[in-house]
N, CA, C and O atoms as a GROMACS GRO file, in nm:
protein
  512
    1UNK      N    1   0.492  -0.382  -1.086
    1UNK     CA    2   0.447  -0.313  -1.206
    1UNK      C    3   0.306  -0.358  -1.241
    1UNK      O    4   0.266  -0.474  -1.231
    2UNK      N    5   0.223  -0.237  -1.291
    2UNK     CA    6   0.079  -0.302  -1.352
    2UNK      C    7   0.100  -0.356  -1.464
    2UNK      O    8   0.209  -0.369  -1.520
    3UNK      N    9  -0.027  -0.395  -1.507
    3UNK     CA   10   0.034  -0.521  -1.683
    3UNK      C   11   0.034  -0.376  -1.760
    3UNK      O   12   0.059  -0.410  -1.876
    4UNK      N   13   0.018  -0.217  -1.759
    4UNK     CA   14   0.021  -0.193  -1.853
    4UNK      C   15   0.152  -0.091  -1.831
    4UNK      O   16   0.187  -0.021  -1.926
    5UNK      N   17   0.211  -0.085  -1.727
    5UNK     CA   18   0.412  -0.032  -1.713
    5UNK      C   19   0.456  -0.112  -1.735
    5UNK      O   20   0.564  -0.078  -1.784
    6UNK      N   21   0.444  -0.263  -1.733
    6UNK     CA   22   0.482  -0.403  -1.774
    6UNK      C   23   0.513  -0.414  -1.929
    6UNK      O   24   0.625  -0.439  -1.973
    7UNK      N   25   0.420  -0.394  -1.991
    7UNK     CA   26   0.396  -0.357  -2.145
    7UNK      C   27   0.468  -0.267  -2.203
    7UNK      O   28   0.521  -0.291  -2.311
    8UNK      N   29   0.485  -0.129  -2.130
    8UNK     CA   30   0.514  -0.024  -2.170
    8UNK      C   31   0.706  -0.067  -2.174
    8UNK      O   32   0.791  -0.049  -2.261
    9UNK      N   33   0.713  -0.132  -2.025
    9UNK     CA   34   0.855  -0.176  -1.984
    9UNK      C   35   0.917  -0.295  -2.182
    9UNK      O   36   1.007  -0.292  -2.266
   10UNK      N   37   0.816  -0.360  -2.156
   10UNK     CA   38   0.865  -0.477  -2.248
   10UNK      C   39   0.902  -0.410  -2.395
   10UNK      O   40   1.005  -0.440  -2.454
   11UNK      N   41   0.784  -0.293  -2.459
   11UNK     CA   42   0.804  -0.192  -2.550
   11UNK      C   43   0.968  -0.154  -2.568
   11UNK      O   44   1.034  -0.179  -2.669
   12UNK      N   45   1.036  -0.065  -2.397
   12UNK     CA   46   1.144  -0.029  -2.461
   12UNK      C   47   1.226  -0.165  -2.452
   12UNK      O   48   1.310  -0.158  -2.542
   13UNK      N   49   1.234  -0.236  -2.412
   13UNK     CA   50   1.330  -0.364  -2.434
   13UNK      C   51   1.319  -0.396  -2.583
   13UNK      O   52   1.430  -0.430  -2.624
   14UNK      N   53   1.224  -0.397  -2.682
   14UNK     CA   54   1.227  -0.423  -2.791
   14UNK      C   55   1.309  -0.284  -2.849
   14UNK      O   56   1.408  -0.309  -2.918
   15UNK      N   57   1.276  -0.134  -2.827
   15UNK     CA   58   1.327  -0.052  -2.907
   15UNK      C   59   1.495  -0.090  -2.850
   15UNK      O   60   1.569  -0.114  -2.946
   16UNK      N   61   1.543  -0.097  -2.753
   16UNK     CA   62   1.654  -0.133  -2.690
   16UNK      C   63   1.748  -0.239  -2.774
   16UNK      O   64   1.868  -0.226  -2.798
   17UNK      N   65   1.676  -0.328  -2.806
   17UNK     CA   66   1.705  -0.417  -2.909
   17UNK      C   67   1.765  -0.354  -3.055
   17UNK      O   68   1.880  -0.358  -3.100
   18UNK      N   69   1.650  -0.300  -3.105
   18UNK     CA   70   1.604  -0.276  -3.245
   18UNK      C   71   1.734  -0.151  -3.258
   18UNK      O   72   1.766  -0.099  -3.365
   19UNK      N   73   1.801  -0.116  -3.114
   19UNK     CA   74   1.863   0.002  -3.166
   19UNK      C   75   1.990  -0.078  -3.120
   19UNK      O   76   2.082   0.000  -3.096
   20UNK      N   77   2.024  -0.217  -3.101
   20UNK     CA   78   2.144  -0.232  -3.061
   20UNK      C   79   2.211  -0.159  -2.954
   20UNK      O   80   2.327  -0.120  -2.966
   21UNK      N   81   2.123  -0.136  -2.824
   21UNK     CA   82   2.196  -0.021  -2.745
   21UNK      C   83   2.231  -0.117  -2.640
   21UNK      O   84   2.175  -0.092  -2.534
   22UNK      N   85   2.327  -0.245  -2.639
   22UNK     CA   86   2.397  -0.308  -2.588
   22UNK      C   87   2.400  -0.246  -2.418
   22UNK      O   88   2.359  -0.316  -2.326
   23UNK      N   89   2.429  -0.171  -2.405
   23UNK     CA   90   2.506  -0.130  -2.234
   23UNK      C   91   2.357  -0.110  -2.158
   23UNK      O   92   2.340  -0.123  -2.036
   24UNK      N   93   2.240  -0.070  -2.267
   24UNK     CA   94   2.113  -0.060  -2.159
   24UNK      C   95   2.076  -0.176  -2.125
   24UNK      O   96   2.004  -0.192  -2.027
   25UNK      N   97   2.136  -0.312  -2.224
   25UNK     CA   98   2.034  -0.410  -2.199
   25UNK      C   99   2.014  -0.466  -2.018
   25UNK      O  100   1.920  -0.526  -1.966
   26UNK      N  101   2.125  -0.425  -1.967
   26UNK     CA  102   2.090  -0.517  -1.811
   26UNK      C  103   1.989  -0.396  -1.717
   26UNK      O  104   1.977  -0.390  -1.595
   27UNK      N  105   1.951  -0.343  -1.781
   27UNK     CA  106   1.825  -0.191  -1.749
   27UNK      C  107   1.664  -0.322  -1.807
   27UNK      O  108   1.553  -0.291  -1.762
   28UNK      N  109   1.671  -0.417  -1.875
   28UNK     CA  110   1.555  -0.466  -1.920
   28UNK      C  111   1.605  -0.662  -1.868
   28UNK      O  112   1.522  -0.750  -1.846
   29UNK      N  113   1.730  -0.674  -1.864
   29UNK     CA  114   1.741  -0.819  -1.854
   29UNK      C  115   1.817  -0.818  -1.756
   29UNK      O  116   1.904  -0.738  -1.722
   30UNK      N  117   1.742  -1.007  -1.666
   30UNK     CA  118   1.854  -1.036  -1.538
   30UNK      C  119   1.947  -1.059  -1.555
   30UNK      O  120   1.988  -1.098  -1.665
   31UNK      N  121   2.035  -1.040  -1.428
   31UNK     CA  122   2.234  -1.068  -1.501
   31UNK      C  123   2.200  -1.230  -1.445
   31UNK      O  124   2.291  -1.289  -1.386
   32UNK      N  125   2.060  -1.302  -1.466
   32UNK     CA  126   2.090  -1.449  -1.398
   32UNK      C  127   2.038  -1.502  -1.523
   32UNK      O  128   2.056  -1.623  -1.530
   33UNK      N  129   1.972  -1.446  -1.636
   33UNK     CA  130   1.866  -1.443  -1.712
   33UNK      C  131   1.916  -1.671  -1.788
   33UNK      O  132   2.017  -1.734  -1.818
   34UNK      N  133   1.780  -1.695  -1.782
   34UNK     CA  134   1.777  -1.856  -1.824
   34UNK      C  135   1.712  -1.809  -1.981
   34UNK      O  136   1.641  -1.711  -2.003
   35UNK      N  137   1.766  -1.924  -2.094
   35UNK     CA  138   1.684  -1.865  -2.208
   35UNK      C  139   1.643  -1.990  -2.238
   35UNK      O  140   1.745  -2.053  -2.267
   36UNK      N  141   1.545  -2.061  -2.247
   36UNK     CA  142   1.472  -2.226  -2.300
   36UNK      C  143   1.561  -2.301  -2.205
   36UNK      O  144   1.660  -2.358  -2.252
   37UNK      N  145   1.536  -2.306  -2.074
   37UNK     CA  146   1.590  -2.379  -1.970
   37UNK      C  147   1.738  -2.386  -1.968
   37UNK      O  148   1.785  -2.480  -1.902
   38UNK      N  149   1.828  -2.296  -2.034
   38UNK     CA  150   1.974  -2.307  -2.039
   38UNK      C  151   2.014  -2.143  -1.975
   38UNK      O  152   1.980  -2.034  -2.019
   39UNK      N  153   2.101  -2.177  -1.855
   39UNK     CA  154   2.125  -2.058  -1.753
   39UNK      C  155   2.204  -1.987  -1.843
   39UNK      O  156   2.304  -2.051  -1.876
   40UNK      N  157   2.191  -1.841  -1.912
   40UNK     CA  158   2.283  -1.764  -1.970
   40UNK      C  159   2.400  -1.659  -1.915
   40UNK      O  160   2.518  -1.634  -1.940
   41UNK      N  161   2.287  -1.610  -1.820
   41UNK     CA  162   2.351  -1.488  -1.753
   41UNK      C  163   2.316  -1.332  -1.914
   41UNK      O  164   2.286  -1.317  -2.032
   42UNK      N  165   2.344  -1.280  -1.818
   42UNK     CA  166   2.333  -1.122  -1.901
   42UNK      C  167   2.445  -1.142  -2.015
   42UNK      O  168   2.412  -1.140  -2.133
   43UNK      N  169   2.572  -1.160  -1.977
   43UNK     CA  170   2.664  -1.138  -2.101
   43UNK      C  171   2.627  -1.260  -2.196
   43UNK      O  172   2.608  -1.237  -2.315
   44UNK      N  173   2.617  -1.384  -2.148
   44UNK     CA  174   2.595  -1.469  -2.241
   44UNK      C  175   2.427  -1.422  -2.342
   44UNK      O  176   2.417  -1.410  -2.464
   45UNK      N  177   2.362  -1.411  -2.279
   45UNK     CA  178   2.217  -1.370  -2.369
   45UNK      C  179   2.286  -1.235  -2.434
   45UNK      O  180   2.281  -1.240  -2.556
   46UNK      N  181   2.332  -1.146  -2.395
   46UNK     CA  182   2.408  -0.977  -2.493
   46UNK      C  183   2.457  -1.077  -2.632
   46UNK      O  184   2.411  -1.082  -2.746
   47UNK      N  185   2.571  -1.153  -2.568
   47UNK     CA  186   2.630  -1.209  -2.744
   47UNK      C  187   2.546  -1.282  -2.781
   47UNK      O  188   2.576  -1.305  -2.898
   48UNK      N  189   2.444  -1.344  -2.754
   48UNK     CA  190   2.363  -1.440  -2.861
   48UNK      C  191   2.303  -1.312  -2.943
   48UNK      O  192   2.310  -1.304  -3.065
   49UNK      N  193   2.247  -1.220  -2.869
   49UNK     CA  194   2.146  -1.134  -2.910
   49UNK      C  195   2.294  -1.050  -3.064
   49UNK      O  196   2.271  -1.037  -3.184
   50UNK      N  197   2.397  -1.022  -3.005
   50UNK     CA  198   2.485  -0.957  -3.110
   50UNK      C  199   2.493  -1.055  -3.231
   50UNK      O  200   2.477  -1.034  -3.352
   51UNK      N  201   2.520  -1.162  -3.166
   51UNK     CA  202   2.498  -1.331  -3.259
   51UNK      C  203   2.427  -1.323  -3.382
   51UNK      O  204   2.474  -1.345  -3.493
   52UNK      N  205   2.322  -1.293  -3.358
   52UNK     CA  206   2.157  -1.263  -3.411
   52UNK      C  207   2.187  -1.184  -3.530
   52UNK      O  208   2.169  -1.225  -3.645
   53UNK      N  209   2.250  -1.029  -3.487
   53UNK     CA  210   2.253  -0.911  -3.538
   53UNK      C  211   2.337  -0.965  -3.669
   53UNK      O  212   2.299  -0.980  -3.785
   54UNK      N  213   2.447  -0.987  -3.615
   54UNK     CA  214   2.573  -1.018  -3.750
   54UNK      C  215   2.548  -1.136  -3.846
   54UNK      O  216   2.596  -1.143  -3.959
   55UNK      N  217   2.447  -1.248  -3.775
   55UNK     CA  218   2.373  -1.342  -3.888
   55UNK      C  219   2.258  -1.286  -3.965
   55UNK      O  220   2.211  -1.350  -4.059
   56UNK      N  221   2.199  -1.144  -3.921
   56UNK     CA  222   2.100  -1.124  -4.026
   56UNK      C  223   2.096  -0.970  -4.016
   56UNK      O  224   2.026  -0.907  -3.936
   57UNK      N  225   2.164  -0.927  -4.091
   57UNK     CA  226   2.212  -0.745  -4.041
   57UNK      C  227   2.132  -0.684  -4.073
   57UNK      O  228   2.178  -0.570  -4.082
   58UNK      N  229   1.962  -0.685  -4.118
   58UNK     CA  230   1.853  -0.600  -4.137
   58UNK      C  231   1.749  -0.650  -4.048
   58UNK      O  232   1.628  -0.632  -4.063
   59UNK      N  233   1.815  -0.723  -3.938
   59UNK     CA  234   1.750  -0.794  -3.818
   59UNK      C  235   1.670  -0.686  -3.749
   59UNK      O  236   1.726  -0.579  -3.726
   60UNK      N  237   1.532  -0.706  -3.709
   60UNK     CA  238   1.444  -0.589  -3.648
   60UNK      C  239   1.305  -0.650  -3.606
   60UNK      O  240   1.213  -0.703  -3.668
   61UNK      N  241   1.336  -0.613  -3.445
   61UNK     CA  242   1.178  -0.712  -3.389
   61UNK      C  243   1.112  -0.649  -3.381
   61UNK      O  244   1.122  -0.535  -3.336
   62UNK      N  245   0.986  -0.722  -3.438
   62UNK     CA  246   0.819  -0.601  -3.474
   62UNK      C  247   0.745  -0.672  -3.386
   62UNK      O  248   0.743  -0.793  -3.406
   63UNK      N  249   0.676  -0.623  -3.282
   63UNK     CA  250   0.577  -0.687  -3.200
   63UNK      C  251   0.432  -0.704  -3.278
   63UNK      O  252   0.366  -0.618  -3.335
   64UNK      N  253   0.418  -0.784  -3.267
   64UNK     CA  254   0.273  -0.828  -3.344
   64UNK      C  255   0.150  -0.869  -3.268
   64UNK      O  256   0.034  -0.870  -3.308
   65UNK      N  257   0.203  -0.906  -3.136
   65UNK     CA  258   0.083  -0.976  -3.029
   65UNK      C  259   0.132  -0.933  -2.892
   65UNK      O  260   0.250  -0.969  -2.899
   66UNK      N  261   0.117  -0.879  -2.773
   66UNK     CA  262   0.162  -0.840  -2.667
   66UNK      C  263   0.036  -0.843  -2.554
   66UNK      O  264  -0.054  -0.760  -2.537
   67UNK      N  265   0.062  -0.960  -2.487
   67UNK     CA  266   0.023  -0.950  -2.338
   67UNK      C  267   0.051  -0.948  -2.197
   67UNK      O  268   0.042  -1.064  -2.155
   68UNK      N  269   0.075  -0.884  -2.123
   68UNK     CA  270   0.136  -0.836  -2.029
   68UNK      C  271   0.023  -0.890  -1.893
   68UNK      O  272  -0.080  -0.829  -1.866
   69UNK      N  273   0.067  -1.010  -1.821
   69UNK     CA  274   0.019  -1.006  -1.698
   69UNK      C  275   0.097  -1.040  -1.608
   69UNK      O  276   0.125  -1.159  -1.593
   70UNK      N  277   0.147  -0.944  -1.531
   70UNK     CA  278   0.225  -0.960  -1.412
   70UNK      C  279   0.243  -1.059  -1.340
   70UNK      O  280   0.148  -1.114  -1.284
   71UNK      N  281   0.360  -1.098  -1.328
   71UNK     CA  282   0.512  -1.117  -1.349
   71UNK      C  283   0.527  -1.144  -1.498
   71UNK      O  284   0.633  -1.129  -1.559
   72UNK      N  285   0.390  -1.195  -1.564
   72UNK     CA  286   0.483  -1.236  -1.724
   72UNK      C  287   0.401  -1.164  -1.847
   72UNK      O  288   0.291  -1.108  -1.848
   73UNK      N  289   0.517  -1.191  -1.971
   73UNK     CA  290   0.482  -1.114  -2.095
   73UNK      C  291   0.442  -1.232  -2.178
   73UNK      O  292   0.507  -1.334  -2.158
   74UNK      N  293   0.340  -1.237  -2.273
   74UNK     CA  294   0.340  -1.286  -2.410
   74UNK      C  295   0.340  -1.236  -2.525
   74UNK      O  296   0.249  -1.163  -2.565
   75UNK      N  297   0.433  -1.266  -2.587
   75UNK     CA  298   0.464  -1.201  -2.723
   75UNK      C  299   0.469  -1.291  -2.833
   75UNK      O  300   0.524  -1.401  -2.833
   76UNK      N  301   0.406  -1.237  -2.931
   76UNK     CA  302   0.453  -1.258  -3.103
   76UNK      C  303   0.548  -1.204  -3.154
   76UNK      O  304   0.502  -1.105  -3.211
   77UNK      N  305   0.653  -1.208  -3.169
   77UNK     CA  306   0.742  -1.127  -3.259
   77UNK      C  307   0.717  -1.200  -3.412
   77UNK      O  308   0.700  -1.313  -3.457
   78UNK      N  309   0.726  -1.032  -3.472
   78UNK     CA  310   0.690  -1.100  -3.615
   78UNK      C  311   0.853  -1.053  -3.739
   78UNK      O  312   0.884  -0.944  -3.787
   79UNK      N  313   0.901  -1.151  -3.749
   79UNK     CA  314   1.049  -1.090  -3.863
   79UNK      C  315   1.000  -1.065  -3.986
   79UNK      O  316   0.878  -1.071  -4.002
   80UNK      N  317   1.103  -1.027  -4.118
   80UNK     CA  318   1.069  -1.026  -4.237
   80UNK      C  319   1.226  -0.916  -4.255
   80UNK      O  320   1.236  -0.794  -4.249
   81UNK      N  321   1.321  -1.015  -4.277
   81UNK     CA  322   1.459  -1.055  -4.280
   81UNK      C  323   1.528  -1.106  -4.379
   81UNK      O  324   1.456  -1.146  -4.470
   82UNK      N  325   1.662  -1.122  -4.400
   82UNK     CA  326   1.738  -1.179  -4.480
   82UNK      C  327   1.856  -1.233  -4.395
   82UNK      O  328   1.955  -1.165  -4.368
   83UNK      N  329   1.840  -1.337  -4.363
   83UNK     CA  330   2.001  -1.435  -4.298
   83UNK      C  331   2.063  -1.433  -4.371
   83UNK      O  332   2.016  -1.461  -4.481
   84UNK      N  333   2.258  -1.389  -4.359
   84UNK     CA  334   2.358  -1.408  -4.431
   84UNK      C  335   2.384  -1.560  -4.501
   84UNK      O  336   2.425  -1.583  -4.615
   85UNK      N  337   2.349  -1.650  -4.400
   85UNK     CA  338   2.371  -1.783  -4.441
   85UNK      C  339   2.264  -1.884  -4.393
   85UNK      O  340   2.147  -1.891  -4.430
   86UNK      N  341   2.349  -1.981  -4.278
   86UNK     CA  342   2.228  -2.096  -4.275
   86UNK      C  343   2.159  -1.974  -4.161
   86UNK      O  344   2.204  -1.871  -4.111
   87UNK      N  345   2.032  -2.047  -4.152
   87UNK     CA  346   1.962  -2.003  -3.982
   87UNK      C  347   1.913  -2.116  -3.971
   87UNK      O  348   1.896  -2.197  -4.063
   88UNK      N  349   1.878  -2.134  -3.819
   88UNK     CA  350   1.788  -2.224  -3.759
   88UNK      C  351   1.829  -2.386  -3.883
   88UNK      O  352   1.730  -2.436  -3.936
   89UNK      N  353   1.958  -2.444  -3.912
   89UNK     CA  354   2.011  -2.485  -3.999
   89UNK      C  355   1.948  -2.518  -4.128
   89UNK      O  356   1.946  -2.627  -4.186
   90UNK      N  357   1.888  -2.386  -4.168
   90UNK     CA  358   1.840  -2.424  -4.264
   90UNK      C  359   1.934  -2.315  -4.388
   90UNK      O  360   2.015  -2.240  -4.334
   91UNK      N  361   1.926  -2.306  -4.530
   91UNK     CA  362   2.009  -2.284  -4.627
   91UNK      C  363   1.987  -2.154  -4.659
   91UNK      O  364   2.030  -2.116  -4.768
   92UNK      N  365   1.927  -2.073  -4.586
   92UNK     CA  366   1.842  -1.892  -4.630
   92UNK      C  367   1.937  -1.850  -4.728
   92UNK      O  368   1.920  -1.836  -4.850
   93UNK      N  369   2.073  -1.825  -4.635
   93UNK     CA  370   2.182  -1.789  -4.797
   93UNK      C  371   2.120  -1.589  -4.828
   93UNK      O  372   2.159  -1.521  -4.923
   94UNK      N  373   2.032  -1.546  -4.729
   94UNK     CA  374   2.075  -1.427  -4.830
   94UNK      C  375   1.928  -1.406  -4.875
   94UNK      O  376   1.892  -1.299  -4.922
   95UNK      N  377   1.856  -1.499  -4.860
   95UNK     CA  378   1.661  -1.473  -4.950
   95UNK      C  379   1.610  -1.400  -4.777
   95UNK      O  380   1.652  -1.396  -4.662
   96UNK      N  381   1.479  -1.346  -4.868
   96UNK     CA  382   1.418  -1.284  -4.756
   96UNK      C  383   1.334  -1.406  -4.690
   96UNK      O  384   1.306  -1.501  -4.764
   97UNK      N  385   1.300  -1.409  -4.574
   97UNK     CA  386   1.211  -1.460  -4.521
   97UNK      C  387   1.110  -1.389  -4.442
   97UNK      O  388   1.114  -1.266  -4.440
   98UNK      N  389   1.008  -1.460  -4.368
   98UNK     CA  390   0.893  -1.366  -4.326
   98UNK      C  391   0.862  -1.454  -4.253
   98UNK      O  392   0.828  -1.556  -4.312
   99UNK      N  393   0.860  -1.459  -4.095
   99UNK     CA  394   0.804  -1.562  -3.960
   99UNK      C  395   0.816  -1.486  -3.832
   99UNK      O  396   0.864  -1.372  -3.825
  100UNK      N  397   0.763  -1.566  -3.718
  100UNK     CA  398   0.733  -1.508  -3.645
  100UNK      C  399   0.795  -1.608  -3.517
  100UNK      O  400   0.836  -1.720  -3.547
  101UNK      N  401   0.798  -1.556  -3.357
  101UNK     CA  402   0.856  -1.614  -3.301
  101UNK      C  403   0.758  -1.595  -3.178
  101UNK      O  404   0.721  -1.480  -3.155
  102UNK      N  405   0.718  -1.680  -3.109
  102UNK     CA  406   0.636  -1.701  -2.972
  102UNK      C  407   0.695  -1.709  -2.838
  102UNK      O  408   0.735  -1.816  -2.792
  103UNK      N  409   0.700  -1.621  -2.788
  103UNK     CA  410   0.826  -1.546  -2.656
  103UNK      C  411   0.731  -1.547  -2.518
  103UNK      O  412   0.640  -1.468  -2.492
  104UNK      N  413   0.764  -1.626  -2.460
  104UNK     CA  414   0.708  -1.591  -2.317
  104UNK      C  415   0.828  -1.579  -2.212
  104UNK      O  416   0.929  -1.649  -2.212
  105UNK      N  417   0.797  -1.478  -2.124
  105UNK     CA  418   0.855  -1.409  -1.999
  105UNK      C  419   0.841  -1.374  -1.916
  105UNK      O  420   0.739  -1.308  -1.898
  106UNK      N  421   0.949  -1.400  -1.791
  106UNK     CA  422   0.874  -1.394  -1.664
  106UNK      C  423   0.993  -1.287  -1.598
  106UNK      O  424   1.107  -1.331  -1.584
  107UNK      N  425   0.968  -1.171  -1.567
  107UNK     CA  426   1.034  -1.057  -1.508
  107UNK      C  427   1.011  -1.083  -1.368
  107UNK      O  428   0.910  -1.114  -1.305
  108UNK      N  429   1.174  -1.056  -1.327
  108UNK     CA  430   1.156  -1.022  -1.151
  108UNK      C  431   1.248  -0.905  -1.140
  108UNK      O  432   1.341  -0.896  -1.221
  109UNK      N  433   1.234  -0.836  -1.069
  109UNK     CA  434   1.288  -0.714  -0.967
  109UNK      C  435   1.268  -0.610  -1.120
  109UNK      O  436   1.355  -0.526  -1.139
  110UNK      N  437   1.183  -0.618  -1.195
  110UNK     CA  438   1.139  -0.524  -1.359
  110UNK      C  439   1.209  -0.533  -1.465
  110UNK      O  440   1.230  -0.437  -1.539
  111UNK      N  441   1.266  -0.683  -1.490
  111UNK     CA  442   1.406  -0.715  -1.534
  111UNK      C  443   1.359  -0.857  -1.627
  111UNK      O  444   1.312  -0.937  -1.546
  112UNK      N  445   1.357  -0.894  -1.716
  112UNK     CA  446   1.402  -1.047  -1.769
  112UNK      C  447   1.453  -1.137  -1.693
  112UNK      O  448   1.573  -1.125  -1.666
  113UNK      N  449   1.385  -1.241  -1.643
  113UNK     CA  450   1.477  -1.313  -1.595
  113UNK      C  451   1.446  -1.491  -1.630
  113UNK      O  452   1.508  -1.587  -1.584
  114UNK      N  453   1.326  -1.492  -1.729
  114UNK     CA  454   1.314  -1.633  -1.771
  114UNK      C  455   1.261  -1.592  -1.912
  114UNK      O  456   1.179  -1.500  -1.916
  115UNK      N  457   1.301  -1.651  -2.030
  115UNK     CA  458   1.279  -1.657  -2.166
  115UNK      C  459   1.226  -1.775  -2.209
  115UNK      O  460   1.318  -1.856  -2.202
  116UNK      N  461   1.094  -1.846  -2.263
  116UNK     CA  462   1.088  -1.934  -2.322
  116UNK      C  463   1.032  -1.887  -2.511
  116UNK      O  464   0.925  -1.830  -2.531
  117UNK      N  465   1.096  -1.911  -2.586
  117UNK     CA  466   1.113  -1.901  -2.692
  117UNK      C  467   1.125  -1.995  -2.789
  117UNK      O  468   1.216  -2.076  -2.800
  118UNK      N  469   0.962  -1.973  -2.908
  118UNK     CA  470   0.994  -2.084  -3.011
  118UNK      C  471   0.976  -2.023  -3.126
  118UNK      O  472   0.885  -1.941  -3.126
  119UNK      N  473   1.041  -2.039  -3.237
  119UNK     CA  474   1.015  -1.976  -3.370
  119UNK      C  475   0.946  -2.102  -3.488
  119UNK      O  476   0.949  -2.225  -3.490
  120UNK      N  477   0.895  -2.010  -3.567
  120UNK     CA  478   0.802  -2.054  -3.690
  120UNK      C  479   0.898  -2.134  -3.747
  120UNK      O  480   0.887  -2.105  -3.866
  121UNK      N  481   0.977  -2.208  -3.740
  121UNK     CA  482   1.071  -2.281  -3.823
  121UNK      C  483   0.990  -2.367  -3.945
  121UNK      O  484   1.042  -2.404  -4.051
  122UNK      N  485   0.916  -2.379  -3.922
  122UNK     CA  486   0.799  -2.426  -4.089
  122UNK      C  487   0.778  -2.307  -4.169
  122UNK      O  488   0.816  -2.304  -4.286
  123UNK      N  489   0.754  -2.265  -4.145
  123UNK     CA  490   0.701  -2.140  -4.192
  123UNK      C  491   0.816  -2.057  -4.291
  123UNK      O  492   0.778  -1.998  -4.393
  124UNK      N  493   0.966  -2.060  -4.247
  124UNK     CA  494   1.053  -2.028  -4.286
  124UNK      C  495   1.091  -2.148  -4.402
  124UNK      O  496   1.100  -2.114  -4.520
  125UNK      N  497   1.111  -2.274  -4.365
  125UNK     CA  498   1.104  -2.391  -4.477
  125UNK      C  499   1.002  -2.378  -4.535
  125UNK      O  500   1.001  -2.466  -4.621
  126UNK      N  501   0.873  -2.294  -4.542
  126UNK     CA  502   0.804  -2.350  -4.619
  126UNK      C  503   0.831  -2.231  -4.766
  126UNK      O  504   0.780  -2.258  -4.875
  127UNK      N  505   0.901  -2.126  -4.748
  127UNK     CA  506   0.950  -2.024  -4.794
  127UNK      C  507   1.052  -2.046  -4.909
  127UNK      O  508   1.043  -1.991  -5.018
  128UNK      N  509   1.134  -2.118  -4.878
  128UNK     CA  510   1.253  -2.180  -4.918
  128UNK      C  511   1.263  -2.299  -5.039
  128UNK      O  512   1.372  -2.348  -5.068
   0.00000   0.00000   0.00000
């Protein structure tokens, strides 16, 4: 893929997301997929990602920064959310918050297959 079908690819993986369309996800992610050095596999990363959904049910990833150079993506995802309860163990309870999360990825065969992922966790305490 060039970095900009790469981009375009990473685009619907987010709308894919954003629409909860569960059965496409192994159309964007490996069924070997590692997420912060811990081997998931496809079904295990599907339920974290459902995980996600049911801890913050107005959950919706907004791309804010996107670079695409083949084999890998960098992304900003930017939230602005309400967690049912704790997140990231902190006490949200239900308030809105507003942060962002720093996603890098490395696609093989046009697929997800390495996630490193860190979120604004200050940024959210500093809210609170």
């Amino acid at each position: 893929m060039t970095a900009a079908e790469l981009a375009n690819h990473y685009r619907a993986y987010i709308v894919c997301l954003n629409a909860q369309a569960w059965p496409a996800l192994g159309d964007f992610v490996h069924e070997h997929v590692v997420h912060n050095g811990r081997q998931l596999g496809l079904a295990d990363y599907r339920d974290m990602l459902i995980g996600d959904f049911a801890a913050i049910p107005d959950l919706r990833f907004n791309i804010g920064l996107l670079v695409a150079d083949p084999p890998h993506v960098a992304c900003r995802l930017d939230f602005d959310c309400t967690p049912k309860g704790e997140f990231l163990g902190l006490p949200v309870n239900g308030r809105r918050v507003v942060f962002s999360e720093n996603v890098f990825y490395e696609f093989r065969d046009g697929r997800i297959a390495e996630v490193w992922s860190v979120i604004d966790k200050a940024a959210i305490e500093a809210q609170l």
